[in-house]
PDB file with one MODEL, atoms N, CA, C and O in Angstrom:
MODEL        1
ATOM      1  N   UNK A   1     -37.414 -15.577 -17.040  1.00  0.00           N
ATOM      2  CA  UNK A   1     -37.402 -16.768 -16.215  1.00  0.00           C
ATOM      3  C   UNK A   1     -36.027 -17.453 -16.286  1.00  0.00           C
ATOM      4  O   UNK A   1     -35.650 -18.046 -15.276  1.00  0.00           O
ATOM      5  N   UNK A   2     -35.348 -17.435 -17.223  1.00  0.00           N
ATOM      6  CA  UNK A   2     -34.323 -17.824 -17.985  1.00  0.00           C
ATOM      7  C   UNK A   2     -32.654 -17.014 -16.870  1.00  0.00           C
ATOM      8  O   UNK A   2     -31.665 -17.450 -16.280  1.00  0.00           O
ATOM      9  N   UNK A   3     -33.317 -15.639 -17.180  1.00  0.00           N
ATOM     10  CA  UNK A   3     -31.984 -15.241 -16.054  1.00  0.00           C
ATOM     11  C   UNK A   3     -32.617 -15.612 -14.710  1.00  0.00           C
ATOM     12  O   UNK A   3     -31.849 -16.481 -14.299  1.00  0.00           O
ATOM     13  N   UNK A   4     -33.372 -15.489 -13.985  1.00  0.00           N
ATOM     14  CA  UNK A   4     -33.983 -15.843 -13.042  1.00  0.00           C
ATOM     15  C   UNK A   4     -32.967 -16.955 -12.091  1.00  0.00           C
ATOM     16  O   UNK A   4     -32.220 -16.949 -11.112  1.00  0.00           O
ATOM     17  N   UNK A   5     -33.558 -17.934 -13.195  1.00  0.00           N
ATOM     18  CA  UNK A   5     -33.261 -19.231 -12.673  1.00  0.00           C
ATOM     19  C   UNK A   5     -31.502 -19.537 -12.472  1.00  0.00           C
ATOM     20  O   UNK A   5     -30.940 -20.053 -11.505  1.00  0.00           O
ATOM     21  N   UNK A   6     -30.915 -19.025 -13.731  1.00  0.00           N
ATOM     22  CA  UNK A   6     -29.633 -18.979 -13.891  1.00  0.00           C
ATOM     23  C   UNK A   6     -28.653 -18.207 -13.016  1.00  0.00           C
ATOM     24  O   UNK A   6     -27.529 -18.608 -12.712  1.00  0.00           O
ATOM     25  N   UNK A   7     -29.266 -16.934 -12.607  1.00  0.00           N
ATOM     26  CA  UNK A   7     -29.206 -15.674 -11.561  1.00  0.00           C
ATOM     27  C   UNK A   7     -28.504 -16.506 -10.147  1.00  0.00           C
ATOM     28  O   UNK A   7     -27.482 -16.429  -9.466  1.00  0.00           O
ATOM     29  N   UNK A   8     -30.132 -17.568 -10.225  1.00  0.00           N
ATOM     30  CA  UNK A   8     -30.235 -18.178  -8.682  1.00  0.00           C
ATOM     31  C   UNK A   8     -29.209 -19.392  -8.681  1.00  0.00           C
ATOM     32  O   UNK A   8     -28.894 -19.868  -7.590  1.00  0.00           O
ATOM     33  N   UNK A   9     -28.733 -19.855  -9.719  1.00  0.00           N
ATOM     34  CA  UNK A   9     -27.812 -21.177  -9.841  1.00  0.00           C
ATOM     35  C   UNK A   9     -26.197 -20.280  -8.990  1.00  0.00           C
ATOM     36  O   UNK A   9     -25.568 -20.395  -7.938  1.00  0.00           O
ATOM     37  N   UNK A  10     -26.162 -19.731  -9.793  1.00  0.00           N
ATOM     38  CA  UNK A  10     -24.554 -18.653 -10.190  1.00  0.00           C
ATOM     39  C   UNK A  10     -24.240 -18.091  -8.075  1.00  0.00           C
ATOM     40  O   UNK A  10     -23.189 -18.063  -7.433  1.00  0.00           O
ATOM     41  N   UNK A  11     -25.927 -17.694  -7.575  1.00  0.00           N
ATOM     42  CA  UNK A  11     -25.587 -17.112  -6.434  1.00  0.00           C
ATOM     43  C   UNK A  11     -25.755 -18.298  -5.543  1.00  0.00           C
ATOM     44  O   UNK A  11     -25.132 -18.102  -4.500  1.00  0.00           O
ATOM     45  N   UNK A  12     -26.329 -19.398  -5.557  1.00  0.00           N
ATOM     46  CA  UNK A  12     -26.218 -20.311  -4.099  1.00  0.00           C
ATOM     47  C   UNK A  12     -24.632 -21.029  -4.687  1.00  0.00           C
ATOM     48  O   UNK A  12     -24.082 -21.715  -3.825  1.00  0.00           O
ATOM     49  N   UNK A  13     -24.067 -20.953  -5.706  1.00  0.00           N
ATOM     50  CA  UNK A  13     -22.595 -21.469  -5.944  1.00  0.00           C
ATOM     51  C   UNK A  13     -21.600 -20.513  -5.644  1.00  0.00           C
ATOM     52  O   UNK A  13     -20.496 -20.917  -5.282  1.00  0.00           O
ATOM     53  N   UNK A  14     -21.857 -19.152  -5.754  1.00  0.00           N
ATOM     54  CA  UNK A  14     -21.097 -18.217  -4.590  1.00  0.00           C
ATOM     55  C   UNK A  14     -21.084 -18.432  -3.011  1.00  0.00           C
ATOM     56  O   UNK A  14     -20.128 -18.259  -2.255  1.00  0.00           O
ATOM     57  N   UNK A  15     -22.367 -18.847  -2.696  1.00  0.00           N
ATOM     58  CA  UNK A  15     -22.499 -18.973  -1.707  1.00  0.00           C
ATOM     59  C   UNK A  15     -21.831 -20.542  -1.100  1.00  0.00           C
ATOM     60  O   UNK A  15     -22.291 -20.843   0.001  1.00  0.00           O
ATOM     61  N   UNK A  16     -21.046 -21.322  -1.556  1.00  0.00           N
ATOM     62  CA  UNK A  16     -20.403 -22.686  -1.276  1.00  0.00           C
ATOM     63  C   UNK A  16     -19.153 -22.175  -0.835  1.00  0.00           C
ATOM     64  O   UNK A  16     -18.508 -22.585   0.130  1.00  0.00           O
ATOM     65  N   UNK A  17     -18.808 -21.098  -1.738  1.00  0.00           N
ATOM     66  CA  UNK A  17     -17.648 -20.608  -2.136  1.00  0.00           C
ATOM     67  C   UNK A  17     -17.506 -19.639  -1.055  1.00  0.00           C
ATOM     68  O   UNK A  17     -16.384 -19.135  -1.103  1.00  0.00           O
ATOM     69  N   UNK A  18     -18.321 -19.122   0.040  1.00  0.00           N
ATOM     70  CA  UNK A  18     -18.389 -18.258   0.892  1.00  0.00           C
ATOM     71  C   UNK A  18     -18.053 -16.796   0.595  1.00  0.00           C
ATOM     72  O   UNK A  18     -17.315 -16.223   1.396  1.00  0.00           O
ATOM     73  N   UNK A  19     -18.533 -16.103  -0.514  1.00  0.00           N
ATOM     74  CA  UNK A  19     -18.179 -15.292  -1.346  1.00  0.00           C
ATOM     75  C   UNK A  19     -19.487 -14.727  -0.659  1.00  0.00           C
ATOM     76  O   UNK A  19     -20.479 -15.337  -0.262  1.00  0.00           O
ATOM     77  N   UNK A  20     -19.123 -13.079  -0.634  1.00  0.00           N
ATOM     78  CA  UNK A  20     -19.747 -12.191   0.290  1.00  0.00           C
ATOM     79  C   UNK A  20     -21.205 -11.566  -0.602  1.00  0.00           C
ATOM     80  O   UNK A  20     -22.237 -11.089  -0.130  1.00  0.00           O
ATOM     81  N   UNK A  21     -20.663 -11.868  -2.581  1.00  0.00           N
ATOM     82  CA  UNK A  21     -21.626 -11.153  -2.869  1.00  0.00           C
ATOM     83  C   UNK A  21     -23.469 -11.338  -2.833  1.00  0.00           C
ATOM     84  O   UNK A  21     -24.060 -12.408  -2.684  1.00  0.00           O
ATOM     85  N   UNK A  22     -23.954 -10.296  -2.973  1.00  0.00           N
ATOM     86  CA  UNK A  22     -25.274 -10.548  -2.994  1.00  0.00           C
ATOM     87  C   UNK A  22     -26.305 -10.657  -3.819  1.00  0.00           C
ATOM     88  O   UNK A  22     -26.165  -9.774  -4.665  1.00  0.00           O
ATOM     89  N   UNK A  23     -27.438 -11.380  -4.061  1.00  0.00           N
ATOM     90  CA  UNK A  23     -27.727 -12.014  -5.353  1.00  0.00           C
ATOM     91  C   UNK A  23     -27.723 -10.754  -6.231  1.00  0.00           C
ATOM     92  O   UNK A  23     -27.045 -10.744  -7.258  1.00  0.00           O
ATOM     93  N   UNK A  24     -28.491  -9.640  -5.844  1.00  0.00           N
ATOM     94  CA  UNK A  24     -28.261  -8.008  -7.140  1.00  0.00           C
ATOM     95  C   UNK A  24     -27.243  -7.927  -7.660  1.00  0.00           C
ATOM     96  O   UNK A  24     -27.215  -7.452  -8.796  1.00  0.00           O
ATOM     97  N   UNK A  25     -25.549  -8.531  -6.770  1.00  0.00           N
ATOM     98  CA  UNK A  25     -24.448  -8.094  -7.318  1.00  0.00           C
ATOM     99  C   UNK A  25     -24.627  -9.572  -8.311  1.00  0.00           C
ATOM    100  O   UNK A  25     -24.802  -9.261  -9.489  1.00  0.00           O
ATOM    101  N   UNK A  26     -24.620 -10.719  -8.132  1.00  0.00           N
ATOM    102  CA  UNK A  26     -24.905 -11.656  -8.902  1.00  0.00           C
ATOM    103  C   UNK A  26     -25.230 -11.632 -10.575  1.00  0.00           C
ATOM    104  O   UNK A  26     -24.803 -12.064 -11.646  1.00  0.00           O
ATOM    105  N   UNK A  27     -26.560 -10.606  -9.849  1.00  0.00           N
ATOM    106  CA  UNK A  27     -27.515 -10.568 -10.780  1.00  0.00           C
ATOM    107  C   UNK A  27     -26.951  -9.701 -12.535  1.00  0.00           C
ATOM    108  O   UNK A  27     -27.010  -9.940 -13.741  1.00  0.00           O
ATOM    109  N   UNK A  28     -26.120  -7.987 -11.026  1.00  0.00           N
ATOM    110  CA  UNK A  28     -25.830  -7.090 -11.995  1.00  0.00           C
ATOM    111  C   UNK A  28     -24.571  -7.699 -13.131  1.00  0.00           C
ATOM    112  O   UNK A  28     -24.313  -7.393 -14.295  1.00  0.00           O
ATOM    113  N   UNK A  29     -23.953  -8.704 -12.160  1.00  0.00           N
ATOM    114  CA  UNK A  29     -22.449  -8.894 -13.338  1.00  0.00           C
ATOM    115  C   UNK A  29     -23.017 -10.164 -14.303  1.00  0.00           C
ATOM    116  O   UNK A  29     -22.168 -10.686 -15.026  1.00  0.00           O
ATOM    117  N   UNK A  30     -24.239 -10.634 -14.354  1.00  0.00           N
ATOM    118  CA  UNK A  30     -24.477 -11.682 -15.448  1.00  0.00           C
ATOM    119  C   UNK A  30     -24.903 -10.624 -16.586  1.00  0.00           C
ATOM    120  O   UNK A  30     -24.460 -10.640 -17.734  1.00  0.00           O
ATOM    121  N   UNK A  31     -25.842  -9.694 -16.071  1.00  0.00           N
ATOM    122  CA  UNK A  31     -26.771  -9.455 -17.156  1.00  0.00           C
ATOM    123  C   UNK A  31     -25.849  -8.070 -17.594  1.00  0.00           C
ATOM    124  O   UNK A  31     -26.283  -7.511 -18.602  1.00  0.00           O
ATOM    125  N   UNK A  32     -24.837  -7.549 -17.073  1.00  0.00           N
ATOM    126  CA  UNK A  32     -24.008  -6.715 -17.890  1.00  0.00           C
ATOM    127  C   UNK A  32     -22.088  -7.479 -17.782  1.00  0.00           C
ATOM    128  O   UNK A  32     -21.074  -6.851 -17.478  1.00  0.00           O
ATOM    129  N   UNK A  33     -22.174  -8.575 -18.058  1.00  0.00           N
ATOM    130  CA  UNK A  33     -20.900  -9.019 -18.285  1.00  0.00           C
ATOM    131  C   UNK A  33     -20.542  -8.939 -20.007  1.00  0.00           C
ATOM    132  O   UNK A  33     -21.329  -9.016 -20.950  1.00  0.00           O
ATOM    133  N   UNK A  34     -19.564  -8.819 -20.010  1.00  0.00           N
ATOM    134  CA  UNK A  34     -18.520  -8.314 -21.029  1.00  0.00           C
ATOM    135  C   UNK A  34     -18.975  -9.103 -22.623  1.00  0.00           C
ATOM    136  O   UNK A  34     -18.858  -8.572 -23.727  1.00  0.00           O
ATOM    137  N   UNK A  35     -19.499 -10.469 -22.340  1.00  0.00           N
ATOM    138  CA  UNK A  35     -19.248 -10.693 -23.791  1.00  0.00           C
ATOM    139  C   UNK A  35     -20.871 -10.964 -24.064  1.00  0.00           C
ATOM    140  O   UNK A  35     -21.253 -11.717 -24.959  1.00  0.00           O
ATOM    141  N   UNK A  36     -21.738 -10.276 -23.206  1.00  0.00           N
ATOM    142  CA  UNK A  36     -23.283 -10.207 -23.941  1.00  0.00           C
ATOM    143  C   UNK A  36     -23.496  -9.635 -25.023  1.00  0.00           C
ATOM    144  O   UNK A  36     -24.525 -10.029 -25.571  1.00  0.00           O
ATOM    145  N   UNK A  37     -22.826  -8.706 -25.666  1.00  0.00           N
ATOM    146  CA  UNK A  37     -22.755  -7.952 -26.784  1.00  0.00           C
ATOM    147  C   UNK A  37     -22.989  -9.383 -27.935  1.00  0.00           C
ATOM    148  O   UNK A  37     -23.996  -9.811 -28.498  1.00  0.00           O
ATOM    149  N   UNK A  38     -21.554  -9.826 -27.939  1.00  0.00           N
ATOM    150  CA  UNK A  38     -20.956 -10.730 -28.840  1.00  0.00           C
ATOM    151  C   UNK A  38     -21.557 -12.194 -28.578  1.00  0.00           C
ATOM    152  O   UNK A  38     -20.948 -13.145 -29.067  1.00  0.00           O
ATOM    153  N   UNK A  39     -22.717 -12.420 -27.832  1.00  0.00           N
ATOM    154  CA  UNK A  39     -23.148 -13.757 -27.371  1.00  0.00           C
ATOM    155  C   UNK A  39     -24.781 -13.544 -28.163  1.00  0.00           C
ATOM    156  O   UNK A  39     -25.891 -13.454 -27.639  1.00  0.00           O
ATOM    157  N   UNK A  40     -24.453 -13.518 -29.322  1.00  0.00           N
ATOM    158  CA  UNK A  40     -25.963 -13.546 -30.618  1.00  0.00           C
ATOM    159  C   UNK A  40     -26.404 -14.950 -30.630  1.00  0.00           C
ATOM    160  O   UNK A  40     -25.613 -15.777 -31.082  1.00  0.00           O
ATOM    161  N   UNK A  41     -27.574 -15.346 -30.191  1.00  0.00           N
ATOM    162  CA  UNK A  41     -28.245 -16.311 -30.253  1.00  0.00           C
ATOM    163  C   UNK A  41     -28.732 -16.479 -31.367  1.00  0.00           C
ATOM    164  O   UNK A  41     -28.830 -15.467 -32.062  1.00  0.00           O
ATOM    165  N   UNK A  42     -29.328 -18.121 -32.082  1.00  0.00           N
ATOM    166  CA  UNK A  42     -29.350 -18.603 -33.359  1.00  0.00           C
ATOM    167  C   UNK A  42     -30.033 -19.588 -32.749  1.00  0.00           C
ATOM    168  O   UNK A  42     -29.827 -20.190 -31.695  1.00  0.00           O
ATOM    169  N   UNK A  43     -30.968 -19.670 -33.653  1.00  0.00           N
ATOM    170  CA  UNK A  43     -31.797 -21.377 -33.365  1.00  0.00           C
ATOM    171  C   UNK A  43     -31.046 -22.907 -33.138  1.00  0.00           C
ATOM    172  O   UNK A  43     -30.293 -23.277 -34.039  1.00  0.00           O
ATOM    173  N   UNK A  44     -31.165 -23.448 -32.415  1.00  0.00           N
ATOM    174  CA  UNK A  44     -30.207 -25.065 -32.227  1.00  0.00           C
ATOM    175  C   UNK A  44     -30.279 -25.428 -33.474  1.00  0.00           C
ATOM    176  O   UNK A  44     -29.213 -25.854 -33.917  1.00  0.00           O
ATOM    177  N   UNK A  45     -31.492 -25.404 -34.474  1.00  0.00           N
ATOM    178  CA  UNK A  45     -31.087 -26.090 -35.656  1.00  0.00           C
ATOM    179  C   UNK A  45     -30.491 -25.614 -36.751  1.00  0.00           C
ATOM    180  O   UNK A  45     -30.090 -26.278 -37.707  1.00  0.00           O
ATOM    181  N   UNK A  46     -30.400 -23.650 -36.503  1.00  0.00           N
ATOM    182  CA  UNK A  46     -29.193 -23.321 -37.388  1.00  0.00           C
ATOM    183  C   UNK A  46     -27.882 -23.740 -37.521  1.00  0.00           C
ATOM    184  O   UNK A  46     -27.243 -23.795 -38.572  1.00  0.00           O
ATOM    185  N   UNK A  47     -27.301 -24.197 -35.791  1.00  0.00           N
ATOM    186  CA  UNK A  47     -26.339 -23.936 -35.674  1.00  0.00           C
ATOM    187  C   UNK A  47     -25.910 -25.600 -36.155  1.00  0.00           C
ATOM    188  O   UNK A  47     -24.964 -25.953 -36.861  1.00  0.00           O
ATOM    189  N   UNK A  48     -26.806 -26.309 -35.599  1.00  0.00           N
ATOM    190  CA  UNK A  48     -26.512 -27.940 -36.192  1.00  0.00           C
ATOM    191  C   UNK A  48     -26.383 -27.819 -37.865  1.00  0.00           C
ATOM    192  O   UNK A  48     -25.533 -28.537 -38.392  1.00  0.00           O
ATOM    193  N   UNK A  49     -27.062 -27.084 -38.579  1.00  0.00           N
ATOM    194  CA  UNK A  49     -26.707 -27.170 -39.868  1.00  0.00           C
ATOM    195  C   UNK A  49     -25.541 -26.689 -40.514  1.00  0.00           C
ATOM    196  O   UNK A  49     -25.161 -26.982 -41.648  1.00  0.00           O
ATOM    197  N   UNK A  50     -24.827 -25.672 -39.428  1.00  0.00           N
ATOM    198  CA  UNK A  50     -23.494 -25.337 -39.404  1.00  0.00           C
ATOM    199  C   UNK A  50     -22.535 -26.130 -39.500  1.00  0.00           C
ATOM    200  O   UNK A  50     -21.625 -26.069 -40.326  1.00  0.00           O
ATOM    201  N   UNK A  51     -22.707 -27.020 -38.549  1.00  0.00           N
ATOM    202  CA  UNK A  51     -21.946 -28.112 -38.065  1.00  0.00           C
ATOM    203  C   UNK A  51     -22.043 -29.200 -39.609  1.00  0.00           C
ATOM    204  O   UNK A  51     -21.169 -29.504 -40.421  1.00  0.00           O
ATOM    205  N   UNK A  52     -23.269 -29.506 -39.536  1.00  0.00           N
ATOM    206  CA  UNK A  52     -23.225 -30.055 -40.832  1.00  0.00           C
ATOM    207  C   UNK A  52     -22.851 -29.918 -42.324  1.00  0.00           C
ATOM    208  O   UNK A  52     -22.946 -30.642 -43.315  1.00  0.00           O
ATOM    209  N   UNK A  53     -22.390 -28.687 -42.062  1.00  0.00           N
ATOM    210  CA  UNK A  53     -21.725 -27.634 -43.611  1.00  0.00           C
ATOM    211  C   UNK A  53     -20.682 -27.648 -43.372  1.00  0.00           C
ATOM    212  O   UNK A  53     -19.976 -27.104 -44.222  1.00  0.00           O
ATOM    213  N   UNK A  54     -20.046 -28.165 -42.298  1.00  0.00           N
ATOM    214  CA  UNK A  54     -18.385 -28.001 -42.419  1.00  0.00           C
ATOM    215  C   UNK A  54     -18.082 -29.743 -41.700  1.00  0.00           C
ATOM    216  O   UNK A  54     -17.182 -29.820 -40.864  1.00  0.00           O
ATOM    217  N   UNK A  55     -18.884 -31.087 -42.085  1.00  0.00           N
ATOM    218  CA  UNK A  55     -18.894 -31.924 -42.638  1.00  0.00           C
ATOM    219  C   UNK A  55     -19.232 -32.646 -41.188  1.00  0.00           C
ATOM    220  O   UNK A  55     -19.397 -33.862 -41.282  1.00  0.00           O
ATOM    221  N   UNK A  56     -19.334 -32.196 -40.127  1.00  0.00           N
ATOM    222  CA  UNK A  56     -20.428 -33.585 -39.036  1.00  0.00           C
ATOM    223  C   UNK A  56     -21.304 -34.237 -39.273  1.00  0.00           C
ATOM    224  O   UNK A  56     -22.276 -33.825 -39.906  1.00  0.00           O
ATOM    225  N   UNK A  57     -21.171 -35.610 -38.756  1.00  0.00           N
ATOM    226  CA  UNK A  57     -22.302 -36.245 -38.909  1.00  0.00           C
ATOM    227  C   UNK A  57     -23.174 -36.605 -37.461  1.00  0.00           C
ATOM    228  O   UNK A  57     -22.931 -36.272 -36.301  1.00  0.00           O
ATOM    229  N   UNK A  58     -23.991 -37.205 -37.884  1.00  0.00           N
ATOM    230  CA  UNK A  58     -24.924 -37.368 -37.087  1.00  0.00           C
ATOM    231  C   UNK A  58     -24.995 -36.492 -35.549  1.00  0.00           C
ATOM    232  O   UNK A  58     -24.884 -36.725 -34.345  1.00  0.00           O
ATOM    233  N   UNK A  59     -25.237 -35.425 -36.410  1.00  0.00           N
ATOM    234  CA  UNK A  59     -25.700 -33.880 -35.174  1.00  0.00           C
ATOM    235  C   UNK A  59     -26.789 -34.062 -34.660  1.00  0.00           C
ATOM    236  O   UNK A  59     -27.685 -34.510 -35.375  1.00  0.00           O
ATOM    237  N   UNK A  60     -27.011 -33.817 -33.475  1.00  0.00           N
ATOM    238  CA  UNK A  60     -28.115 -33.177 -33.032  1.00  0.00           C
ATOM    239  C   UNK A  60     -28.091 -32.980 -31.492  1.00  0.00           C
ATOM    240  O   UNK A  60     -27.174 -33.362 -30.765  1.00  0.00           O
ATOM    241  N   UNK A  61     -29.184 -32.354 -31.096  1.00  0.00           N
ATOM    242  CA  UNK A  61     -29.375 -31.193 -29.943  1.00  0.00           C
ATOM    243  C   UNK A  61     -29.490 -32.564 -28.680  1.00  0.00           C
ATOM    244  O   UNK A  61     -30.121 -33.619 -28.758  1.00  0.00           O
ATOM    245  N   UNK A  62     -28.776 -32.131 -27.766  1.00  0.00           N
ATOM    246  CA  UNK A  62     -28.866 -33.505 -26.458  1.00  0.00           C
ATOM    247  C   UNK A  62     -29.341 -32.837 -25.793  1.00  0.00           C
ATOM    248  O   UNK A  62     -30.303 -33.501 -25.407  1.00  0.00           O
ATOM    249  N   UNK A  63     -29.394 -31.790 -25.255  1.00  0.00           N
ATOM    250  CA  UNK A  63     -29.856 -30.967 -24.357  1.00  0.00           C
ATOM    251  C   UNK A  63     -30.393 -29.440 -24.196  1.00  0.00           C
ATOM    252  O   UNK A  63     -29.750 -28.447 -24.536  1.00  0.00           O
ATOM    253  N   UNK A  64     -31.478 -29.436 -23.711  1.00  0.00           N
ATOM    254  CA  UNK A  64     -31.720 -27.943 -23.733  1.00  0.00           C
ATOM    255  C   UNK A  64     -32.490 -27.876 -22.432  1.00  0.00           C
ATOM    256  O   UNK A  64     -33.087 -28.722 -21.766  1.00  0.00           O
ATOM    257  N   UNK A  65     -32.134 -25.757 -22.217  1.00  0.00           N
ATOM    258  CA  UNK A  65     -32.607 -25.723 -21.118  1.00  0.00           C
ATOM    259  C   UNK A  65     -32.439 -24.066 -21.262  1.00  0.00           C
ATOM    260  O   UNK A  65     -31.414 -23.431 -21.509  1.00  0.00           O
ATOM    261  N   UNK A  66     -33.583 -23.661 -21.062  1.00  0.00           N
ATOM    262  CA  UNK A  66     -33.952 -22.019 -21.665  1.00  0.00           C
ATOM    263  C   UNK A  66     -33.368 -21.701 -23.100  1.00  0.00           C
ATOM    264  O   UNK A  66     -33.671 -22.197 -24.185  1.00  0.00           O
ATOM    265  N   UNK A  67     -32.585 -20.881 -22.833  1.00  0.00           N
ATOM    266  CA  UNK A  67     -31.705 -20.498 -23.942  1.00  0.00           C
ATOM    267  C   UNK A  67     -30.519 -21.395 -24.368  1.00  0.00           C
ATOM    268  O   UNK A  67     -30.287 -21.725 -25.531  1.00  0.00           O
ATOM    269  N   UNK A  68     -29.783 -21.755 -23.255  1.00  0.00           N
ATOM    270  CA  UNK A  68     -28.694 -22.873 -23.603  1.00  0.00           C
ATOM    271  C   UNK A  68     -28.567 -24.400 -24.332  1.00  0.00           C
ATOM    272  O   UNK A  68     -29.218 -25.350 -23.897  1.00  0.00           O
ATOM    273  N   UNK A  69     -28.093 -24.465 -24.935  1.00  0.00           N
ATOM    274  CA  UNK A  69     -28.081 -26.127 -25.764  1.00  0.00           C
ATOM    275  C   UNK A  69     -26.681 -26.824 -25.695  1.00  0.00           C
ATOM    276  O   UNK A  69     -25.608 -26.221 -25.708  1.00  0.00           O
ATOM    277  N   UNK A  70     -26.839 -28.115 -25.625  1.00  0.00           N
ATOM    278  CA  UNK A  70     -25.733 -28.992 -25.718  1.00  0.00           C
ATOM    279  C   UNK A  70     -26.152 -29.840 -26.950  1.00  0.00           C
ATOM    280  O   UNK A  70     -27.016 -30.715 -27.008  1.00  0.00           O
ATOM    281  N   UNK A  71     -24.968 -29.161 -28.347  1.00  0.00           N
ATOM    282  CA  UNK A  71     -25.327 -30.039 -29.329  1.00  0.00           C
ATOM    283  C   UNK A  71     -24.093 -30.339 -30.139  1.00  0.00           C
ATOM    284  O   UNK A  71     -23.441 -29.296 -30.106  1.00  0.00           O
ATOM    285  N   UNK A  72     -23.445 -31.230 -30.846  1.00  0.00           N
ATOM    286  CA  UNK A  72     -22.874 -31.875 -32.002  1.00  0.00           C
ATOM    287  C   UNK A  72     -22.696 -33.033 -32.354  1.00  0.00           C
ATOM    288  O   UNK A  72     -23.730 -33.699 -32.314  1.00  0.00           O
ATOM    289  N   UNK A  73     -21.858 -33.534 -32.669  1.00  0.00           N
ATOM    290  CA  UNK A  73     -21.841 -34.677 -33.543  1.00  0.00           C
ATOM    291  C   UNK A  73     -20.212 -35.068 -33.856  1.00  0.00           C
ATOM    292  O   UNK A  73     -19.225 -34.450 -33.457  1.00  0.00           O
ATOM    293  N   UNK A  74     -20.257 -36.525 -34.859  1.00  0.00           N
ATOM    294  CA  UNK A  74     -18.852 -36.893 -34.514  1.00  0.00           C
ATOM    295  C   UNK A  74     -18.470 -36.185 -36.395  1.00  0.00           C
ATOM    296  O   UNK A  74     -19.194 -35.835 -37.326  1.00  0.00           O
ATOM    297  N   UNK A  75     -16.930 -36.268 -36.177  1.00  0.00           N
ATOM    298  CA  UNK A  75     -16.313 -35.617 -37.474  1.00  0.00           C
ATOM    299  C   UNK A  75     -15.435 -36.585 -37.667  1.00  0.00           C
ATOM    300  O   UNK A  75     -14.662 -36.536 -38.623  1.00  0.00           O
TER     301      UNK A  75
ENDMDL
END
């Protein structure tokens, strides 16, 4: 649901852009682009405790939405 939705964001913003491709081509360069290998997902609250081990304070998650998060804090 997650690429889905994201799929459909990526292709009506090609489409502003008057860019010829079509949502499959859309589709094919998200879900085999270059740094999916190296893009290892971790729970929001691992990564806030990260943050907090290398001395932030008052962390936490502002936003979420499938897989993606908007989170830190001030240093």
């Amino acid at each position: 649901m997650f690429n889905d939705t994201l799929v459909d964001a990526i292709y009506a913003w090609h489409q502003t852009q008057d860019d010829v491709l079509s949502r499959e081509e859309v589709g094919q360069r998200f879900v085999y682009r270059e740094d999916k290998k190296a893009n290892i997902l971790a729970p929001v609250e691992v990564q806030c405790d990260w943050l907090r081990a290398i001395g932030f304070q008052q962390v936490d998650c502002f936003f979420k939405f499938f897989e993606l998060a908007v989170f830190g804090g001030i240093r």
